[in-house]
N, C-alpha and C positions, 0 to 999 in steps of 0.2 A: 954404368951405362943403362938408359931406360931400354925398355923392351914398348914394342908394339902397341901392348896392351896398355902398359905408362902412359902412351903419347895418346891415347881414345882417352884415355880416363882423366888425363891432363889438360886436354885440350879446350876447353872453356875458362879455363882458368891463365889458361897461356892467353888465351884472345884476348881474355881483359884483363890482364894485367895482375895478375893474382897471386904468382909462382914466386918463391922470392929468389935470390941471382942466382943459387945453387941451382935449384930446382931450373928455372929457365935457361942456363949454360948446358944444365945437361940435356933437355928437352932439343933446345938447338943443335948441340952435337947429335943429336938420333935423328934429326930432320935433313941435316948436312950428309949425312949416309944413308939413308934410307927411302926412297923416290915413292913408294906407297902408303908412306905415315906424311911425306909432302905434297903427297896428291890430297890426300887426305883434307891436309891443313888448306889447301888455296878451296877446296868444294868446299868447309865451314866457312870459311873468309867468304865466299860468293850466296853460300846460303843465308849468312847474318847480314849482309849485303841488300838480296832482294828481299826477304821479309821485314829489313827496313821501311821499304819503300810501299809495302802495304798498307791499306786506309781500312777502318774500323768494318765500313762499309762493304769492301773487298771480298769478306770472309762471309758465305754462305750461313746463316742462322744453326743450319743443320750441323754445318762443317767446325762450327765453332761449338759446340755440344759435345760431339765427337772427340773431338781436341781436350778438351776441358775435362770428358770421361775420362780418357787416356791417359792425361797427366795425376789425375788424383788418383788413375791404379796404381801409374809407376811409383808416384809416392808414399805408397802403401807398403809397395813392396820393399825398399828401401831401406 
C-alpha cells in the first residue's frame, strides 16, 4: 500500500500516464481510501487544467524570470 508521501511523489506521473499497472492499481487503491491524497489529485487535475489555458503573453516578464529562477534551484537541488 502507498503512503501519502507515494501518492505526492507519484503524482505527475499518474497524470500522464507514466506509472506502470502495478504501480497505478496501487496508487488508485490509496486514492479509493484516502479523501486528502483525492483532494489532492482533482487541485493537480484543475491546476494542469488552467495553466493549460495560459497564453505566452499572460505571464508577466518579471513573473516568468521568477519562475525560471525557481525551477533551475529546485533542479539543482535534486
Amino acid at each position: 500500500m502507498l503512503t501519502c508521501a507515494d501518492v505526492v511523489r507519484l503524482i505527475t506521473d499518474y497524470t500522464e500516464g507514466r506509472l506502470t499497472p502495478a504501480e497505478r492499481r496501487r496508487f488508485e487503491e490509496h486514492i479509493s481510501i484516502c479523501p486528502p491524497c483525492r483532494s489532492f489529485l482533482d487541485q493537480m487535475r484543475k491546476t494542469v487544467e488552467r495553466l493549460g489555458e495560459l497564453r505566452e503573453e499572460d505571464v508577466p516578464p518579471a513573473m516568468e524570470q521568477h519562475l525560471l529562477d525557481a525551477f533551475r534551484d529546485w533542479s539543482r537541488n535534486e
